[in-house]
N, CA, C and O atoms as CSV, one atom per row, in Angstrom:
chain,resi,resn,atom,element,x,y,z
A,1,UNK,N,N,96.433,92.125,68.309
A,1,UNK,CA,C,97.450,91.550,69.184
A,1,UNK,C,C,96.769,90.969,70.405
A,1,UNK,O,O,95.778,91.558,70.838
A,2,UNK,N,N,97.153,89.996,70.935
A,2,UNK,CA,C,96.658,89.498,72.366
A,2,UNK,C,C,96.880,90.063,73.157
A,2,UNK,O,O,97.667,91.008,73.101
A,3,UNK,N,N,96.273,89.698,74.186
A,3,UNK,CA,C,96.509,90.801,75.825
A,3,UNK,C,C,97.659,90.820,76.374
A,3,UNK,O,O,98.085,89.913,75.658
A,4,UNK,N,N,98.572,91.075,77.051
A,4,UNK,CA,C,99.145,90.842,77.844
A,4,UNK,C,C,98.992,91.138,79.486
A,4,UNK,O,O,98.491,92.187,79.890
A,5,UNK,N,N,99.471,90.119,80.361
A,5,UNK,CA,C,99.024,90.498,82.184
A,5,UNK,C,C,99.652,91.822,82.932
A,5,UNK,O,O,100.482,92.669,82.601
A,6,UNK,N,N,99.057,91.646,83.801
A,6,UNK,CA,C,99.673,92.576,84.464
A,6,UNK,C,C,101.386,92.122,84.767
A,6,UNK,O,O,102.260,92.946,84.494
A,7,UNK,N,N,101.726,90.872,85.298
A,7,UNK,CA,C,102.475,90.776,85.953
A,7,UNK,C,C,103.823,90.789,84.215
A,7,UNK,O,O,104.990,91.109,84.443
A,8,UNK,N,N,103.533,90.531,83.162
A,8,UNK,CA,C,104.142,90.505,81.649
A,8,UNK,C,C,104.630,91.832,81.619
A,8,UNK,O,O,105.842,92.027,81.709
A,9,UNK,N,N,103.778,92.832,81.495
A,9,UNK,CA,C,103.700,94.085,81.649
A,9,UNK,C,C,105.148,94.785,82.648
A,9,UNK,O,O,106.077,95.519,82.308
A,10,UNK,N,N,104.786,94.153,83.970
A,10,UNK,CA,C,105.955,94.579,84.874
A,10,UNK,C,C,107.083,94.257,84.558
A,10,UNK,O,O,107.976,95.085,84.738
A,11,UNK,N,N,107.416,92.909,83.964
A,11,UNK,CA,C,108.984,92.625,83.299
A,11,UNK,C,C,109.140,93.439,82.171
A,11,UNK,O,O,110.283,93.596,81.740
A,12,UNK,N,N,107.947,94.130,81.468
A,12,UNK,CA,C,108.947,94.306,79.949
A,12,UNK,C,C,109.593,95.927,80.207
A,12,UNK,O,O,109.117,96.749,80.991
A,13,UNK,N,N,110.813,96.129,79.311
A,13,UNK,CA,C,111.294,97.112,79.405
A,13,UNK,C,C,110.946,98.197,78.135
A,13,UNK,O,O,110.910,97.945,76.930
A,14,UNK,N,N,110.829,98.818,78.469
A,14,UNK,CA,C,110.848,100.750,77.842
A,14,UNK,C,C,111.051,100.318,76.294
A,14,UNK,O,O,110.415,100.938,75.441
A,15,UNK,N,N,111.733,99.498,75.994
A,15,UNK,CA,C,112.187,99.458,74.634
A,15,UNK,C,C,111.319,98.166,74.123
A,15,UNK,O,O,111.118,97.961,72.926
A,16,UNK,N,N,110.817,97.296,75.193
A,16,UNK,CA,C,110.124,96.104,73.962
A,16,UNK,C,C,108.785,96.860,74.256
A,16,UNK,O,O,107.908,96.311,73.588
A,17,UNK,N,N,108.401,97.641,74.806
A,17,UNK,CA,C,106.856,98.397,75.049
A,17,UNK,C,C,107.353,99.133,73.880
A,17,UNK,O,O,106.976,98.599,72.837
A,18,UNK,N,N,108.073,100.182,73.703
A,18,UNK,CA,C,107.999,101.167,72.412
A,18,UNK,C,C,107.945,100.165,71.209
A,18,UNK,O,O,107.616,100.465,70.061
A,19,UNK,N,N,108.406,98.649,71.756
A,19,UNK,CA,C,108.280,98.054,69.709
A,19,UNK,C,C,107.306,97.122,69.611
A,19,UNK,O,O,107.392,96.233,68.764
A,20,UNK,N,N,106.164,97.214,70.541
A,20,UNK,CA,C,105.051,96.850,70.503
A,20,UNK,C,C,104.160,97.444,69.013
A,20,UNK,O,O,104.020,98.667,68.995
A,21,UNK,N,N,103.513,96.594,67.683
A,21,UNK,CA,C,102.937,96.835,66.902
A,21,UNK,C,C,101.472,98.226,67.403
A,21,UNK,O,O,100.815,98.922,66.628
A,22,UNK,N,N,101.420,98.182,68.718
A,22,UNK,CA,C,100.414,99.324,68.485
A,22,UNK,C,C,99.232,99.195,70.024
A,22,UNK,O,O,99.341,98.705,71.148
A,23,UNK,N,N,98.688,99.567,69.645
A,23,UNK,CA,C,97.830,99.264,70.971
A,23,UNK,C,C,97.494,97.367,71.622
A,23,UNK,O,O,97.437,96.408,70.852
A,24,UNK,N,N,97.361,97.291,72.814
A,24,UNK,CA,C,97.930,96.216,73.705
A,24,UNK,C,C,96.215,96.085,74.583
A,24,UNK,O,O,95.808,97.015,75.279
A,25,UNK,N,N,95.773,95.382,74.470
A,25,UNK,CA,C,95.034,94.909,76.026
A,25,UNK,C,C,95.333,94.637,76.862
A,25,UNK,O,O,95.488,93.422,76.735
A,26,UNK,N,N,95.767,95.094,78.516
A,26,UNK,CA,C,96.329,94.840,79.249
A,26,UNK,C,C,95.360,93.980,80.237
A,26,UNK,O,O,94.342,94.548,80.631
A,27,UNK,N,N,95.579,92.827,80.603
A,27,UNK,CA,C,94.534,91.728,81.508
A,27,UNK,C,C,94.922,91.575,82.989
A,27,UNK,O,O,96.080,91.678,83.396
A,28,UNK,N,N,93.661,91.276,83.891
A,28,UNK,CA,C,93.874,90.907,85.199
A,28,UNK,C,C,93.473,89.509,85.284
A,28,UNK,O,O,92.250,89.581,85.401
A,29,UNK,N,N,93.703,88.641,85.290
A,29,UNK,CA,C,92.686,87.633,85.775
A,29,UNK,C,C,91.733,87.523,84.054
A,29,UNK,O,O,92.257,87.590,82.942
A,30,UNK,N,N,90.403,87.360,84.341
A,30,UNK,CA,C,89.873,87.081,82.803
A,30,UNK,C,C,89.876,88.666,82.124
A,30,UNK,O,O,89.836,88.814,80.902
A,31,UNK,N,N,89.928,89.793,83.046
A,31,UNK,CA,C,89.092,90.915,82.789
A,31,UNK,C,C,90.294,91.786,82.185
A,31,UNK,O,O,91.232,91.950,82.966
A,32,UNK,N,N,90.394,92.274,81.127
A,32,UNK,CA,C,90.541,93.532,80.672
A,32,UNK,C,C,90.510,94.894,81.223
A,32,UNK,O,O,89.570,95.659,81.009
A,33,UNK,N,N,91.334,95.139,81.791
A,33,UNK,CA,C,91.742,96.403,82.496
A,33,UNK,C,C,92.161,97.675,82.050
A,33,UNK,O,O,91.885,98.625,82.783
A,34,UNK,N,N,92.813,97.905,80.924
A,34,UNK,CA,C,93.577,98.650,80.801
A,34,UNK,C,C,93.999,98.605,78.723
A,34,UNK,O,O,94.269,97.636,78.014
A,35,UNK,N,N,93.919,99.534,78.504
A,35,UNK,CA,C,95.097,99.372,77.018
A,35,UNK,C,C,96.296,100.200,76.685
A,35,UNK,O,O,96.398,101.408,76.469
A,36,UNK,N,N,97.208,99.201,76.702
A,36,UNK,CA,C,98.210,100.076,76.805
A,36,UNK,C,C,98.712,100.906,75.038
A,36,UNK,O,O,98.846,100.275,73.990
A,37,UNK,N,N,98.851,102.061,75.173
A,37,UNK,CA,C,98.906,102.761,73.993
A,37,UNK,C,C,100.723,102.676,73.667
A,37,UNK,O,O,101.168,103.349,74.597
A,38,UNK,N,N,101.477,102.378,73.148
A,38,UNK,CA,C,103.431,102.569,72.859
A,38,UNK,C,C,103.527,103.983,72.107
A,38,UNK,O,O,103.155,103.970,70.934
A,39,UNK,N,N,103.901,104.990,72.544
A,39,UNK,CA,C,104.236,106.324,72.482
A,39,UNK,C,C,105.351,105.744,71.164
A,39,UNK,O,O,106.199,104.873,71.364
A,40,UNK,N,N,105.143,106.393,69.896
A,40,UNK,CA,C,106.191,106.401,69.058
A,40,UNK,C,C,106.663,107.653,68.832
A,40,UNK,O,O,106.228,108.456,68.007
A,41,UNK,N,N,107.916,107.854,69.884
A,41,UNK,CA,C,108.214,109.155,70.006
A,41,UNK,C,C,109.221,109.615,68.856
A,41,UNK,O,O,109.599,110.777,69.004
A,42,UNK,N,N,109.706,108.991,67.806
A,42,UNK,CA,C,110.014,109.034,66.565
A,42,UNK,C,C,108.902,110.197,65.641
A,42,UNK,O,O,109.160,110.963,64.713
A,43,UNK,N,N,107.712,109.935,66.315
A,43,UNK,CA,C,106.934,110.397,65.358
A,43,UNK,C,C,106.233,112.169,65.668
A,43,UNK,O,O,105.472,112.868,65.000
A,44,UNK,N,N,106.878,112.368,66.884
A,44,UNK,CA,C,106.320,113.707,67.852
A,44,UNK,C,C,106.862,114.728,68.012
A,44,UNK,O,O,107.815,114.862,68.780
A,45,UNK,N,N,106.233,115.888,67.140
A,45,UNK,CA,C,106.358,116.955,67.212
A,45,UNK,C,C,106.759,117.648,68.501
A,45,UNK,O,O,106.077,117.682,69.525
A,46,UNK,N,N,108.041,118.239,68.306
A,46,UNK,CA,C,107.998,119.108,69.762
A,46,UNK,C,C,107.133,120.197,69.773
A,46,UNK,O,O,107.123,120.886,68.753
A,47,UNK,N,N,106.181,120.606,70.980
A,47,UNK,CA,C,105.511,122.043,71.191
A,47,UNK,C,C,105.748,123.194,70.894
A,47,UNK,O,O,106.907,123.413,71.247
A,48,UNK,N,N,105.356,123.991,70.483
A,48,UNK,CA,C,106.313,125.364,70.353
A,48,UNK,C,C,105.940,125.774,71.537
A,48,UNK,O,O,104.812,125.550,71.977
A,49,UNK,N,N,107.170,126.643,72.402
A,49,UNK,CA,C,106.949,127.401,73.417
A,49,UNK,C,C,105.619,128.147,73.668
A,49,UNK,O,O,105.122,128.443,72.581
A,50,UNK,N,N,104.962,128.505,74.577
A,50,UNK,CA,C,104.027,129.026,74.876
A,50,UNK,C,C,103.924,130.023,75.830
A,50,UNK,O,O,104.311,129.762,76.969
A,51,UNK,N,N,103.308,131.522,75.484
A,51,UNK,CA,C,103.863,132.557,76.143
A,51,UNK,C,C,102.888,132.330,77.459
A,51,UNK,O,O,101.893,131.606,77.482
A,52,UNK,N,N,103.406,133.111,78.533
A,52,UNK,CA,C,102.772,132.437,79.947
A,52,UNK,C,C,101.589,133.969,80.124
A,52,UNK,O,O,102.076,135.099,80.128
A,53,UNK,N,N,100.365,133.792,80.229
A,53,UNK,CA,C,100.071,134.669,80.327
A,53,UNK,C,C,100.027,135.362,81.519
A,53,UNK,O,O,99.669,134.817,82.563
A,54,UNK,N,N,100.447,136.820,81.433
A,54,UNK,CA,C,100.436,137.878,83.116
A,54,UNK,C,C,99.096,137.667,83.680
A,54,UNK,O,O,98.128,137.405,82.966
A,55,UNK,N,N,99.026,137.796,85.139
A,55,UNK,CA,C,97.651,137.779,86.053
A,55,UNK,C,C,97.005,139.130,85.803
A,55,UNK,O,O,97.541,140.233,85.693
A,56,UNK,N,N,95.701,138.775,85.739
A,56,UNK,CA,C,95.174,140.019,85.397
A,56,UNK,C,C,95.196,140.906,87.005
A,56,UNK,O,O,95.260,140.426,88.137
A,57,UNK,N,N,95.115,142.345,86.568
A,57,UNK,CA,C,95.039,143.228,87.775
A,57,UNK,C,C,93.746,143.657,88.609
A,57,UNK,O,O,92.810,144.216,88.037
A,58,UNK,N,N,93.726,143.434,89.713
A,58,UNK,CA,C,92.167,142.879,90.585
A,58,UNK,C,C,92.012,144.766,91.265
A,58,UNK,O,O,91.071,145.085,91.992
């Protein structure tokens, strides 16, 4: 996919970023800054809870 700018970036919304084919080059000027990754949260396991562990005793 081609890059897109910074200032492209700032207009798009939540939903054309999630239907982005996949990883993005994000550009300044000529330079490559950034890649933006689209979270396909369709695809994500929720965490299982995690027990908190007690402070140990000093």
């Amino acid at each position: 996919m081609r890059a897109i700018s910074i200032g492209q970036l700032h207009r798009m919304t939540g939903k054309a970023i999630a239907a982005l084919p996949g990883p993005v080059p994000i550009k300044s000027g000529d330079r490559v800054i950034a890649l933006l990754l689209p979270a396909r949260m369709d695809k994500v396991v929720p965490a299982e809870p995690t027990a908190v562990a007690e402070p140990a005793e000093s």
